[in-house]
ChimeraX commands (.cxc) that place a marker at each C-alpha (Angstrom):
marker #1 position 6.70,18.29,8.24 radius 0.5
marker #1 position 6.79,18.86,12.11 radius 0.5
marker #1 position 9.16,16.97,14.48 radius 0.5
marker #1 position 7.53,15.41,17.67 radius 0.5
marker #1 position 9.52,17.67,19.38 radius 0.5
marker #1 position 7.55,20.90,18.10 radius 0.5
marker #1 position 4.51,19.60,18.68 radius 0.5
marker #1 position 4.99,18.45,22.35 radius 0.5
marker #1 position 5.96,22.43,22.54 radius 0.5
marker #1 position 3.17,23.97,19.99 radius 0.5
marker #1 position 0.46,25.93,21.50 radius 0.5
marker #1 position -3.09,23.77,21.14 radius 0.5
marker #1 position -4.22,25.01,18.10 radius 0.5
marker #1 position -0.84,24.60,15.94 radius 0.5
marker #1 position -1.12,21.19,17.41 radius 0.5
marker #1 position -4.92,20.41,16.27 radius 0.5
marker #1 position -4.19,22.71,12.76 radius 0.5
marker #1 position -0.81,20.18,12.24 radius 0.5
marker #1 position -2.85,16.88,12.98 radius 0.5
marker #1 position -6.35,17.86,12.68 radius 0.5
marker #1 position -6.31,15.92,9.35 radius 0.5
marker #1 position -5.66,12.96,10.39 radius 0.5
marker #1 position -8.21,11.55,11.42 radius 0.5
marker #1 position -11.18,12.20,8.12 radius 0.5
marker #1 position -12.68,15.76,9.01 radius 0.5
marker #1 position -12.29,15.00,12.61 radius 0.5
marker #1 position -9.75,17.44,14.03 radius 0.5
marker #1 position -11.97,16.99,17.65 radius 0.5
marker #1 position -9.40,13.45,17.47 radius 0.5
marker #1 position -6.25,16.13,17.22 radius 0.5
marker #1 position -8.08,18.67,20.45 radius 0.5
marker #1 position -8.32,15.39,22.77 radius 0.5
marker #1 position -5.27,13.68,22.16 radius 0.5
marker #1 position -3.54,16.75,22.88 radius 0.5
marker #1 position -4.00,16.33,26.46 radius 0.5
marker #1 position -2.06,13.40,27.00 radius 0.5
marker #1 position 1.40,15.48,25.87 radius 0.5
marker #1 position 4.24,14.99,25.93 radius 0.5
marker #1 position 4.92,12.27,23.60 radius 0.5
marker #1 position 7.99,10.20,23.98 radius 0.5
marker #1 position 7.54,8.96,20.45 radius 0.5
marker #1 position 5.58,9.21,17.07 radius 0.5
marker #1 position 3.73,5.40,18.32 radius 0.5
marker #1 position 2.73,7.25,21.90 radius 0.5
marker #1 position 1.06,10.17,19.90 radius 0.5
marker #1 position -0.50,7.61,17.69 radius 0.5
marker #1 position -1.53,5.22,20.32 radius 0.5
marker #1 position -3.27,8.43,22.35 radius 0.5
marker #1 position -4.99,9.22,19.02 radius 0.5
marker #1 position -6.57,6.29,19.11 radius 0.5
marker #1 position -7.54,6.35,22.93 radius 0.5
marker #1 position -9.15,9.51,21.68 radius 0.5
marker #1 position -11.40,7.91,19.08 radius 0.5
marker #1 position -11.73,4.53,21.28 radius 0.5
marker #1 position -13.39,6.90,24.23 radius 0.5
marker #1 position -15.22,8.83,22.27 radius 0.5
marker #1 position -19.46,8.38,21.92 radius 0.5
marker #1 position -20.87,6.38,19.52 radius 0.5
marker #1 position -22.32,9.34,17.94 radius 0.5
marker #1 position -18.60,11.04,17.28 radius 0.5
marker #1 position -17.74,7.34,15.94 radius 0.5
marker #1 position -20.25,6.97,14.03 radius 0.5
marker #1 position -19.78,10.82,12.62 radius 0.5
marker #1 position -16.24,9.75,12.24 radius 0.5
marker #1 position -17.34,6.25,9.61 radius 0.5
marker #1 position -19.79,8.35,7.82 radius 0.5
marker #1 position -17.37,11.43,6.91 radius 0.5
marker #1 position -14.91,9.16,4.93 radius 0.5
marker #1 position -14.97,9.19,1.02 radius 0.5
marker #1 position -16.90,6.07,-1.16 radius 0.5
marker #1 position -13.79,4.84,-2.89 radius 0.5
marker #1 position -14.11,5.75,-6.92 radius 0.5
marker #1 position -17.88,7.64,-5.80 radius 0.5
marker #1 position -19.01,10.54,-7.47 radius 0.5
marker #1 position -17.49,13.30,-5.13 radius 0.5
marker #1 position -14.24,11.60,-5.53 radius 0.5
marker #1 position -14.21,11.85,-9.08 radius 0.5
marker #1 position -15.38,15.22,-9.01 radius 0.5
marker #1 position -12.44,16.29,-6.37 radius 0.5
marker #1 position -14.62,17.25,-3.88 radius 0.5
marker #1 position -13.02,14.98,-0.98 radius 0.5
marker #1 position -10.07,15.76,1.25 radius 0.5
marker #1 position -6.56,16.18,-0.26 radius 0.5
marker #1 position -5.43,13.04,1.70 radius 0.5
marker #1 position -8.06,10.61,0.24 radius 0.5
marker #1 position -7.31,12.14,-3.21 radius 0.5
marker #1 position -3.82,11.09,-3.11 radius 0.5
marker #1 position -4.76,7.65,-1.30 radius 0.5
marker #1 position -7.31,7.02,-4.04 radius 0.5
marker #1 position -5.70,8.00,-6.94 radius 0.5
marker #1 position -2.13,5.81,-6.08 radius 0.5
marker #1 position -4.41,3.01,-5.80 radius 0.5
marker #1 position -5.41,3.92,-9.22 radius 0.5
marker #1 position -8.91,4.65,-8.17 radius 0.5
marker #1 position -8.83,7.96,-10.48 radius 0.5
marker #1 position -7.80,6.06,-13.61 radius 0.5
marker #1 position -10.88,3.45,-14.00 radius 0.5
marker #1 position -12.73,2.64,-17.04 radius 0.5
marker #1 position -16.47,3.48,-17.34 radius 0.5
marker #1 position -17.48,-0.30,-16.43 radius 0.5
marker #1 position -14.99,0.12,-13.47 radius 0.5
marker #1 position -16.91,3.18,-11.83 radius 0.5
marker #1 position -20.01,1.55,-12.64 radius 0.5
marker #1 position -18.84,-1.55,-10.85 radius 0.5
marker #1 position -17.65,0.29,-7.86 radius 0.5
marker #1 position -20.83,2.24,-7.74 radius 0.5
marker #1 position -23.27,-0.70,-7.81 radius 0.5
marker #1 position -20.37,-1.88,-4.47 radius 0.5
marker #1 position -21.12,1.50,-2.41 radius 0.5
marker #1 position -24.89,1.72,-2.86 radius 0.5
marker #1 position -25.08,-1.65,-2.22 radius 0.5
marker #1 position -23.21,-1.50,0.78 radius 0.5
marker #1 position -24.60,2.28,2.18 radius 0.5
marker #1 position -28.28,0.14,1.99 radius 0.5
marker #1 position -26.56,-2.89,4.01 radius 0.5
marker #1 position -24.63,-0.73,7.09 radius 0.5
marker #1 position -25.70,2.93,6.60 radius 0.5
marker #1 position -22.22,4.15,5.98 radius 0.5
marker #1 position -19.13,4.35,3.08 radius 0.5
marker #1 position -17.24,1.55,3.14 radius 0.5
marker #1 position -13.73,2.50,4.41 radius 0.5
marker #1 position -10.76,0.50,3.85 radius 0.5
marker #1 position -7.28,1.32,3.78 radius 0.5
marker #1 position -6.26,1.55,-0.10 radius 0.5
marker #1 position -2.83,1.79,0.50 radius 0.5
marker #1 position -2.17,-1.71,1.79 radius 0.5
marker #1 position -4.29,-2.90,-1.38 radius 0.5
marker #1 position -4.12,-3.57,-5.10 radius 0.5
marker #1 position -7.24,-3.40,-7.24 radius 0.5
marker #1 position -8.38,-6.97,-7.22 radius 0.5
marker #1 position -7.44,-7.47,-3.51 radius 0.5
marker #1 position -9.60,-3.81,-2.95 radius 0.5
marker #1 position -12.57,-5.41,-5.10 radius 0.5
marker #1 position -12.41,-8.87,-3.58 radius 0.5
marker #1 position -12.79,-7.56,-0.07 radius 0.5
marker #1 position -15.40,-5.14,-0.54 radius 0.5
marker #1 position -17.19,-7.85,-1.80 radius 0.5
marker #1 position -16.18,-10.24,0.98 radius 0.5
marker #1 position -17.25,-7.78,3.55 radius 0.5
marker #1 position -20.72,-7.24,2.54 radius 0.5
marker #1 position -21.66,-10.35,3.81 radius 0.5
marker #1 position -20.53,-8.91,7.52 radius 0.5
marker #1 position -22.97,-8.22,10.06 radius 0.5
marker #1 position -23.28,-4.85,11.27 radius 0.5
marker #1 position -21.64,-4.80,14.55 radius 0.5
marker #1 position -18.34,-6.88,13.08 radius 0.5
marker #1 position -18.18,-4.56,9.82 radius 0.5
marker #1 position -18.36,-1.34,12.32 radius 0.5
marker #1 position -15.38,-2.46,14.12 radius 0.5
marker #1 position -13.82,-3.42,10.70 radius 0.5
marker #1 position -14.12,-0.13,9.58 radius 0.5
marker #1 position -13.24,1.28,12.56 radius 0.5
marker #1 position -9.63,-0.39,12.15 radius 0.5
marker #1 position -9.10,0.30,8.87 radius 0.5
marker #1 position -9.77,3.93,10.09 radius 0.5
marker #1 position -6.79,3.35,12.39 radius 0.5
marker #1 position -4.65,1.92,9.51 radius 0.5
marker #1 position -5.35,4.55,7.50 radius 0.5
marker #1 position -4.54,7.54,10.35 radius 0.5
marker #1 position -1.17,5.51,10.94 radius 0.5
marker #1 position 0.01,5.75,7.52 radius 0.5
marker #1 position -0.91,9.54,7.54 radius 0.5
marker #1 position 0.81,10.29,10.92 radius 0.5
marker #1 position 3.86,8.70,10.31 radius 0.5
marker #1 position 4.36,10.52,6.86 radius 0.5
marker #1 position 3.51,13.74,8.47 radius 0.5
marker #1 position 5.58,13.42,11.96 radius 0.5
marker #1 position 8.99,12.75,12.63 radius 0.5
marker #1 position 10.64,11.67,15.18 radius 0.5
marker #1 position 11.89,8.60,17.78 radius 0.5
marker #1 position 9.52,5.65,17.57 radius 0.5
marker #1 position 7.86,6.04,14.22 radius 0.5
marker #1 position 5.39,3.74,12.94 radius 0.5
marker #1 position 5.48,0.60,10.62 radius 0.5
marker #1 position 3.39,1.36,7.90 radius 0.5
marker #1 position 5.76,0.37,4.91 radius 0.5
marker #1 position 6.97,-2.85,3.65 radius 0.5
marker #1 position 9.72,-3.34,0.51 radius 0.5
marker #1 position 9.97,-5.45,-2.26 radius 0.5
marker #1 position 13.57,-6.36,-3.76 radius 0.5
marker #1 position 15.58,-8.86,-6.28 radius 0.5
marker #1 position 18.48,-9.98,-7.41 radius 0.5
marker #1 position 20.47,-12.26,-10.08 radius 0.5
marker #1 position 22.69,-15.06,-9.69 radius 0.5
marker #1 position 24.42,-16.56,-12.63 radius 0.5
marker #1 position 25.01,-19.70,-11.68 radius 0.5
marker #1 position 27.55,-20.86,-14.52 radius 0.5
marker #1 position 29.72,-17.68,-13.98 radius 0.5
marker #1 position 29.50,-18.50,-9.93 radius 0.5
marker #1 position 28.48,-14.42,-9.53 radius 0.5
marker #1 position 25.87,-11.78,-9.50 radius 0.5
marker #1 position 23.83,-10.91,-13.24 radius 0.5
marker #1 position 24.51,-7.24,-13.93 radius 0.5
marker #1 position 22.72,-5.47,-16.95 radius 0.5
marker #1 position 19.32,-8.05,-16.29 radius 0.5
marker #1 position 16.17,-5.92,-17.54 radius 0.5
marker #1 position 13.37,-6.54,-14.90 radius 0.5
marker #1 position 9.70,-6.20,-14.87 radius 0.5
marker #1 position 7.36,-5.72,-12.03 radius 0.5
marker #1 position 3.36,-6.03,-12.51 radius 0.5
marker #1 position 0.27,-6.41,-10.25 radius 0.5
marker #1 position -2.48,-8.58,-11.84 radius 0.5
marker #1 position -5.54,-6.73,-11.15 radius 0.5
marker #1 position -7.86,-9.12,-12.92 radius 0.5
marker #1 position -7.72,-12.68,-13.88 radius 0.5
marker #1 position -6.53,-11.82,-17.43 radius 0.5
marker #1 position -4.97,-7.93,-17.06 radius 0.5
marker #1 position -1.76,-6.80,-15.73 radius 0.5
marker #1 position -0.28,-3.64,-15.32 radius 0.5
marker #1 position 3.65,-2.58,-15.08 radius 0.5
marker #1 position 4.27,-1.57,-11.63 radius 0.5
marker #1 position 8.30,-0.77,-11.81 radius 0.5
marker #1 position 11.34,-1.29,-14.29 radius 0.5
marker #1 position 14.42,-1.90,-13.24 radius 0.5
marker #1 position 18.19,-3.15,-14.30 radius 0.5
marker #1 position 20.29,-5.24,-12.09 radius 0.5
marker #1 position 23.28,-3.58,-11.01 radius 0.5
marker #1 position 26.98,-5.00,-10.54 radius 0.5
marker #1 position 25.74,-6.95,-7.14 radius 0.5
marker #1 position 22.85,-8.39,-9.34 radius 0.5
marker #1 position 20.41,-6.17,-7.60 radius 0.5
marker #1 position 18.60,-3.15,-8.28 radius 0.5
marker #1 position 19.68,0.49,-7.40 radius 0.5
marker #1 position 16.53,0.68,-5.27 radius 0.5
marker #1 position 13.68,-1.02,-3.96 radius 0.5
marker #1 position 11.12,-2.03,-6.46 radius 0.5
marker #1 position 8.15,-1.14,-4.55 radius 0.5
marker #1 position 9.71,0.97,-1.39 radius 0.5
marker #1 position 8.66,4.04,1.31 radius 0.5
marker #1 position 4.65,2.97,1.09 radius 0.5
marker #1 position 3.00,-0.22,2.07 radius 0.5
marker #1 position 3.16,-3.06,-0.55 radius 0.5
marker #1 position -0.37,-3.31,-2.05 radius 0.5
marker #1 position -2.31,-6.75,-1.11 radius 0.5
marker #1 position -2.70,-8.70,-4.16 radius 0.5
marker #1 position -0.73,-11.18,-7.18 radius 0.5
marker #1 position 2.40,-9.97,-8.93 radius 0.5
marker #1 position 4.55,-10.84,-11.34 radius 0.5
marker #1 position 8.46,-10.40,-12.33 radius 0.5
marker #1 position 9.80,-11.06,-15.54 radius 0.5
marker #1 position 13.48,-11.67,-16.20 radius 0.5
marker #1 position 15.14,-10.59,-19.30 radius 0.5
marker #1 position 17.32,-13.40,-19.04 radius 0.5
marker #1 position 18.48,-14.21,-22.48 radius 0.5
marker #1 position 20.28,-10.90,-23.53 radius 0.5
marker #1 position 22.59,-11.31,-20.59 radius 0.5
marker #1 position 23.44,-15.17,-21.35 radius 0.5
marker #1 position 23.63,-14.30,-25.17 radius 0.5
marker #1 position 26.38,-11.93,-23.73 radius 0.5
marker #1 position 27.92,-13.97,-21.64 radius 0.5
marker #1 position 28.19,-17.57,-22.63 radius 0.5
marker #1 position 28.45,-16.70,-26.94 radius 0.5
marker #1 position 27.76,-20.33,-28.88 radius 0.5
marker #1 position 24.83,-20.88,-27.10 radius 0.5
marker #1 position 21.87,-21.96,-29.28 radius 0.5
marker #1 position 18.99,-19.81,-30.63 radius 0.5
marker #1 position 16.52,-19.56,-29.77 radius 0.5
marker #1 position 16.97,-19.48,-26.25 radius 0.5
marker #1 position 16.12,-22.38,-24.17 radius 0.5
marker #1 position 15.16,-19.45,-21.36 radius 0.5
marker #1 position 14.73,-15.84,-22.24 radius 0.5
marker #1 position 12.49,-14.19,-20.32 radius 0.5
marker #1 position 11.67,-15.96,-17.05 radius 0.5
marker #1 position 8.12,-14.98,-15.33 radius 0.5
marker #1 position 7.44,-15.79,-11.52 radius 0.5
marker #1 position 4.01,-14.98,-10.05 radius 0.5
marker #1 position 3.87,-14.72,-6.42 radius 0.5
marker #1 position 1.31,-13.47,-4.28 radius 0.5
marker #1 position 1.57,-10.36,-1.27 radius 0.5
marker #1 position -0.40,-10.53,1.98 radius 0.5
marker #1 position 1.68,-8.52,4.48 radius 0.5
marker #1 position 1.70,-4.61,3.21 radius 0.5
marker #1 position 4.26,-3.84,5.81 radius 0.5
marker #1 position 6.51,-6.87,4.79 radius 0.5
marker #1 position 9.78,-7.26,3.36 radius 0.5
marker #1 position 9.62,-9.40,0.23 radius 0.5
marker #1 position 12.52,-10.24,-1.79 radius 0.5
marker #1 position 12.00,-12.66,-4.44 radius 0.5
marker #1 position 15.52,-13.71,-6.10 radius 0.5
marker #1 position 16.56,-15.22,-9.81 radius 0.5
marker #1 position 18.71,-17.91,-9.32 radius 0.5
marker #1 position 19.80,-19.15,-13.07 radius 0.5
marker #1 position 21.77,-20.89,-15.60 radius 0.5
marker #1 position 20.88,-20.97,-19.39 radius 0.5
marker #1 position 19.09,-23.92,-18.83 radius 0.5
marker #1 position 17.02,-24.11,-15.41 radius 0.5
marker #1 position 16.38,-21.38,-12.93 radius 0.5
marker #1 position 14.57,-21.41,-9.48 radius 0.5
marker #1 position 13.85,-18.96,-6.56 radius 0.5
marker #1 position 12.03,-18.26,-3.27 radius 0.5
marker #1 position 11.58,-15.85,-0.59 radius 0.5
marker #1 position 14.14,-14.25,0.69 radius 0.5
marker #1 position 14.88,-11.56,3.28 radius 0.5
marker link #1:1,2 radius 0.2
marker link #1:2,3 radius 0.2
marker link #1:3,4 radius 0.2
marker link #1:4,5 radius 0.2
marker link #1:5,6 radius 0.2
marker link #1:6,7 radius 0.2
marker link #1:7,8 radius 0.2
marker link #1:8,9 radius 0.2
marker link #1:9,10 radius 0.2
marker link #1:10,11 radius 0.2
marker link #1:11,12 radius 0.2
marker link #1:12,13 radius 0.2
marker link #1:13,14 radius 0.2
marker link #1:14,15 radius 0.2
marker link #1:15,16 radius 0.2
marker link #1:16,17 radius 0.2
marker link #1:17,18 radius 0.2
marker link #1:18,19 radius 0.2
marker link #1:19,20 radius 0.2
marker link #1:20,21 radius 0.2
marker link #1:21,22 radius 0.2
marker link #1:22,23 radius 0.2
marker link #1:23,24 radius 0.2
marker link #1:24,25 radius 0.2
marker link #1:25,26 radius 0.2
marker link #1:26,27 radius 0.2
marker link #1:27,28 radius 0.2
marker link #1:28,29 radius 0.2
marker link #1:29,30 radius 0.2
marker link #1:30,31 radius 0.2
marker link #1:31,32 radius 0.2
marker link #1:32,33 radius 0.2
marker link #1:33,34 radius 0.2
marker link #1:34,35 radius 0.2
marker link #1:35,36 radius 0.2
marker link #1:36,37 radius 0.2
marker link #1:37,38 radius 0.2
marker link #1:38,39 radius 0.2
marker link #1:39,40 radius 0.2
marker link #1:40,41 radius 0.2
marker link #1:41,42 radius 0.2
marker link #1:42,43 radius 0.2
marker link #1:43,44 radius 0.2
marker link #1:44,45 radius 0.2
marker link #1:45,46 radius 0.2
marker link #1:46,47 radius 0.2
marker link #1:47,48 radius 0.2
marker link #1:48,49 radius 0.2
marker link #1:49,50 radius 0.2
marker link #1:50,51 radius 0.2
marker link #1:51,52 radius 0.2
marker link #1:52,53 radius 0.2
marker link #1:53,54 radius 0.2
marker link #1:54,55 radius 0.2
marker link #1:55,56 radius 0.2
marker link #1:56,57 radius 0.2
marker link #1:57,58 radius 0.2
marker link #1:58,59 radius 0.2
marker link #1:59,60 radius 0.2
marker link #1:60,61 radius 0.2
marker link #1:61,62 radius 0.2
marker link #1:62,63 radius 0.2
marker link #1:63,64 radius 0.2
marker link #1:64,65 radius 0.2
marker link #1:65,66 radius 0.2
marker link #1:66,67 radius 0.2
marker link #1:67,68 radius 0.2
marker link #1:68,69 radius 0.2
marker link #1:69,70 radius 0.2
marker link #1:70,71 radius 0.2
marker link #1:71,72 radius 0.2
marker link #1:72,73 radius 0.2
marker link #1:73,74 radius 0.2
marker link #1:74,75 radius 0.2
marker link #1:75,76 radius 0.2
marker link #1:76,77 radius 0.2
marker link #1:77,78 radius 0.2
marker link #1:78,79 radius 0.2
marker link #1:79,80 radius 0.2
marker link #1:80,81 radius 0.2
marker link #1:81,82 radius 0.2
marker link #1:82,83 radius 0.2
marker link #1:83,84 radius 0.2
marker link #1:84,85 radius 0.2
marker link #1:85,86 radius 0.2
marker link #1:86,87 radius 0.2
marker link #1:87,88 radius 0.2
marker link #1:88,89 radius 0.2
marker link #1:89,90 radius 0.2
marker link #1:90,91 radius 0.2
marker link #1:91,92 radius 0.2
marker link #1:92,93 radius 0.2
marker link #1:93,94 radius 0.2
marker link #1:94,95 radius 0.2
marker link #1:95,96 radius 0.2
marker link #1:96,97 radius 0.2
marker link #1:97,98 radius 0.2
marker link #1:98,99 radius 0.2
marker link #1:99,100 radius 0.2
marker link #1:100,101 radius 0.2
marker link #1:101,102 radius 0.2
marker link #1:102,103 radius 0.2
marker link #1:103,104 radius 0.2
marker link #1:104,105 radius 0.2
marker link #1:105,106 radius 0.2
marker link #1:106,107 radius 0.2
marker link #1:107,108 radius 0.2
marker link #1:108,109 radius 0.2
marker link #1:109,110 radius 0.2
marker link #1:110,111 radius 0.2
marker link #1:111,112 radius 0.2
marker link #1:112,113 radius 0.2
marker link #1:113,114 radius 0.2
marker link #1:114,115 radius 0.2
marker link #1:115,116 radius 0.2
marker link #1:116,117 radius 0.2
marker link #1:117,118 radius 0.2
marker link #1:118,119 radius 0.2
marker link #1:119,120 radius 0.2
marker link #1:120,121 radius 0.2
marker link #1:121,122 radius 0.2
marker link #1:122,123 radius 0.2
marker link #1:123,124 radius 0.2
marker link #1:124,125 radius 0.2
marker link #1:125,126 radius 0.2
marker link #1:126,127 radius 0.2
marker link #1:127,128 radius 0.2
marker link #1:128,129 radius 0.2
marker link #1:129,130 radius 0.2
marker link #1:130,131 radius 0.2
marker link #1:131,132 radius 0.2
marker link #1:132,133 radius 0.2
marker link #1:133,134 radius 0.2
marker link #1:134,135 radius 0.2
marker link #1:135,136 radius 0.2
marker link #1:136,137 radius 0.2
marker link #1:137,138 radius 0.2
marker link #1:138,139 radius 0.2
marker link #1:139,140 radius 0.2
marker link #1:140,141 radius 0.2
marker link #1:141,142 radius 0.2
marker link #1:142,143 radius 0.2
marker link #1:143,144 radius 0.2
marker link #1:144,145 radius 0.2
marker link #1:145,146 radius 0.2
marker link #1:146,147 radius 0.2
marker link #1:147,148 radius 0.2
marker link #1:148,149 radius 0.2
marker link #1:149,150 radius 0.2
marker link #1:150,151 radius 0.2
marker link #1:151,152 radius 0.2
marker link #1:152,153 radius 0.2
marker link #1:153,154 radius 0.2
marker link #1:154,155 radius 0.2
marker link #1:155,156 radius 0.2
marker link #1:156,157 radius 0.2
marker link #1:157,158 radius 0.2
marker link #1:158,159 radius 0.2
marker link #1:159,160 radius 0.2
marker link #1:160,161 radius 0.2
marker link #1:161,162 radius 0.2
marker link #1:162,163 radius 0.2
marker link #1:163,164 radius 0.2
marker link #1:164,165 radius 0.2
marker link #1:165,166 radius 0.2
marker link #1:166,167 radius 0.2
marker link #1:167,168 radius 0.2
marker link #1:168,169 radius 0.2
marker link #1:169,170 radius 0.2
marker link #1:170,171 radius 0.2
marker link #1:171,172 radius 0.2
marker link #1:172,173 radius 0.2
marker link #1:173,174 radius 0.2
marker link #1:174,175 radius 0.2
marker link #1:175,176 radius 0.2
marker link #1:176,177 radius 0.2
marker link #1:177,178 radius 0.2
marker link #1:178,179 radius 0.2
marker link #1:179,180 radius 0.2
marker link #1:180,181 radius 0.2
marker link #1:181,182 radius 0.2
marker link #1:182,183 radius 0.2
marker link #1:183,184 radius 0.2
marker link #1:184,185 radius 0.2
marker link #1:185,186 radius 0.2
marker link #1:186,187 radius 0.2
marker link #1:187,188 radius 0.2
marker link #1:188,189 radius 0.2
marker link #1:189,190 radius 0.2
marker link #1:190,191 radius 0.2
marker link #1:191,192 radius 0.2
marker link #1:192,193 radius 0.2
marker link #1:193,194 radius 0.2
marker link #1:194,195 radius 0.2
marker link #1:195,196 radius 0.2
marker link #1:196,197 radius 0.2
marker link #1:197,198 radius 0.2
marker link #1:198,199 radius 0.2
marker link #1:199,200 radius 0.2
marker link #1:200,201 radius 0.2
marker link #1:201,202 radius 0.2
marker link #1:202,203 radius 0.2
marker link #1:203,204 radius 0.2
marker link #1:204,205 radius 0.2
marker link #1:205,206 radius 0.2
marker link #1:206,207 radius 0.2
marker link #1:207,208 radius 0.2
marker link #1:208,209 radius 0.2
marker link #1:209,210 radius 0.2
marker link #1:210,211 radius 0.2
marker link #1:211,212 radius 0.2
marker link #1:212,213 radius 0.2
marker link #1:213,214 radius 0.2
marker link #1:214,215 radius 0.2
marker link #1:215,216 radius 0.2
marker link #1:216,217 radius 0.2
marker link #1:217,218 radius 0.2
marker link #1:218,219 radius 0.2
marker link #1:219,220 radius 0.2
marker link #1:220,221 radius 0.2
marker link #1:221,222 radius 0.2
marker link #1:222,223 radius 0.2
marker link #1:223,224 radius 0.2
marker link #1:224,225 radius 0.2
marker link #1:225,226 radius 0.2
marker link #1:226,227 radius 0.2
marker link #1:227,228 radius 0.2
marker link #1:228,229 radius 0.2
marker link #1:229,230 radius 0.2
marker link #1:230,231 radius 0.2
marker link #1:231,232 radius 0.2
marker link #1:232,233 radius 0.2
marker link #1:233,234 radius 0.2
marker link #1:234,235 radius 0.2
marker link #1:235,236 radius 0.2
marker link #1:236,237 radius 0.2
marker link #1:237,238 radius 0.2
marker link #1:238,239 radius 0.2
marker link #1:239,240 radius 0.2
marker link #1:240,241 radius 0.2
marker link #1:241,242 radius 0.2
marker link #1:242,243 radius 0.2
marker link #1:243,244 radius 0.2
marker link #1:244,245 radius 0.2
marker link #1:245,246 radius 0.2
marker link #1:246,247 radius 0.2
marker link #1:247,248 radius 0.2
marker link #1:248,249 radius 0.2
marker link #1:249,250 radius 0.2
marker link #1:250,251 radius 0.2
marker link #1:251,252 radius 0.2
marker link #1:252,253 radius 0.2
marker link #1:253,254 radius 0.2
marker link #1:254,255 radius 0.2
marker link #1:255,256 radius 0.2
marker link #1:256,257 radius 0.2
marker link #1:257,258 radius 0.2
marker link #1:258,259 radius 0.2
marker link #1:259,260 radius 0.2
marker link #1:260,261 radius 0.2
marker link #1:261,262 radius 0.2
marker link #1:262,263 radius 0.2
marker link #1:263,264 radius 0.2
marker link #1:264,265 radius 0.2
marker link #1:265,266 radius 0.2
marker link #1:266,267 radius 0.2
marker link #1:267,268 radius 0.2
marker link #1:268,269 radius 0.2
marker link #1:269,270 radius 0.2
marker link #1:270,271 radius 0.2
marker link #1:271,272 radius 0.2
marker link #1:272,273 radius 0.2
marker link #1:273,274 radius 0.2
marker link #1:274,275 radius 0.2
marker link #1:275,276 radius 0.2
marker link #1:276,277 radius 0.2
marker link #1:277,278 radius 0.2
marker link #1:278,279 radius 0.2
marker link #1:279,280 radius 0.2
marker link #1:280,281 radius 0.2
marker link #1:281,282 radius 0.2
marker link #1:282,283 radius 0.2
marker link #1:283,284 radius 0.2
marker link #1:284,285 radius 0.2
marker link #1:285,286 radius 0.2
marker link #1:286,287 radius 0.2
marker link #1:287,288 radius 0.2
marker link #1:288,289 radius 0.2
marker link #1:289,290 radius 0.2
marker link #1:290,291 radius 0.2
marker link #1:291,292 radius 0.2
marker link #1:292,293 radius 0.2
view
């Protein structure tokens, strides 16, 4: 991983051969950005990145929509894209679909390669499936000239997310968000240690998959982050609370069933780089929440 430092001291082509992948198969983004050295901080080299690509032709922009990967096309499931849109594509769990998923997604990209002549690019970090799926849809009804420049700044998004996980230094970029919890027991007036938790993103209407698992520590909270480091995917989740087993523990004599045991709350993301903390506020009988910071 080089420091900012290095690079603002690396000859030209260590500089294009650390950056040149970047942008999609357009290190020429890398050899013209390189001019504006030095950099005071990782957002300076980003932002003359993007001068780069903003002053270049239409012709290198264009080149520069058309080389990206169709999300869950045939060369990506075949490996034959760069390693960077692998790994983009498969933690969106583009790499894992069923049959009638690639079939869906391939009816999407020749669909929209008729409409605007080009893959359609988006930034599958800073999505879940259904949020991914919803908005390819959404955007075939664009016109050309506003789906260009969408595409063009999802380009950027994507770039941003790249540089700042390859570069470090002073003034890096905000590409991740964070999503936490925590337990209050309200009858013992104090944090719920040894709470199981359950994260999962519904990526259809009647499927969800588990995301994290967690415990709550002394301080009611988990050890780390439940989604951390990376942006939080776009799209509907839900936590479940393992409530029960703690207030079995707790408050013995209470009657069984439970009137709670596991408590589910379903909340939605729309800010990737966000922080979202979504807390359990309960007794044996009643529980509430909201967002928290």
């Amino acid at each position: 991983m080089p420091s900012l430092a290095a690079l603002n001291e690396a000859s030209r082509p260590d500089f294009v051969a650390a950056l040149g992948g970047v942008f999609e198969h357009a290190p020429w983004v890398a050899e013209r950005a390189v001019e504006a050295r030095p950099f005071a901080t990782v957002a300076a080299l980003a932002e003359a990145m993007r001068a780069a690509v903003e002053a270049a032709s239409d012709a290198d922009r264009h080149a520069l929509l058309a080389n990206h990967p169709e999300l869950a096309g045939r060369a990506a499931r075949d490996g034959a894209i760069a390693l960077d849109s692998i790994a983009e594509q498969a933690a969106a769990g583009l790499d894992r679909l069923s049959e009638a998923e690639y079939a869906r997604f391939e009816a999407l990209n020749a669909a929209y390669r008729d409409r605007f002549g080009l893959p359609f690019i988006l930034c599958v970090k800073r999505h879940g499936r259904a949020s991914l799926l919803s908005t390819f849809e959404a955007r075939l009804a664009s016109d050309p000239a506003t789906e260009r420049a969408t595409a063009l700044a999802e380009v950027f998004r994507i770039a941003a997310i790249r540089l700042d996980a390859l570069v470090t230094g002073e003034g890096g970029l905000k590409t991740t968000g964070r999503l936490s919890t925590h337990v209050l027991d309200t009858v013992a007036g104090r944090p719920a240690a040894g709470i199981a938790v359950t994260l999962l993103e519904w990526v259809s209407d009647t499927h969800a998959v588990v995301v994290a698992r967690a415990v709550t520590n002394a301080d009611g909270r988990t050890d780390a982050p439940l989604i951390g480091g990376r942006p939080v995917p776009i799209g509907a989740y839900e936590l479940r609370f393992h409530i029960g087993d703690h207030f079995r523990a707790t408050h013995p004599g209470l009657p069984e069933p439970p009137f709670l045991d596991i408590v589910a709350i379903r909340f939605g993301i729309a800010d990737p780089e966000g922080h979202y903390h979504v807390p359990l506020v309960a007794s044996p009988w009643s529980y509430q929440t909201y967002r928290g910071s």
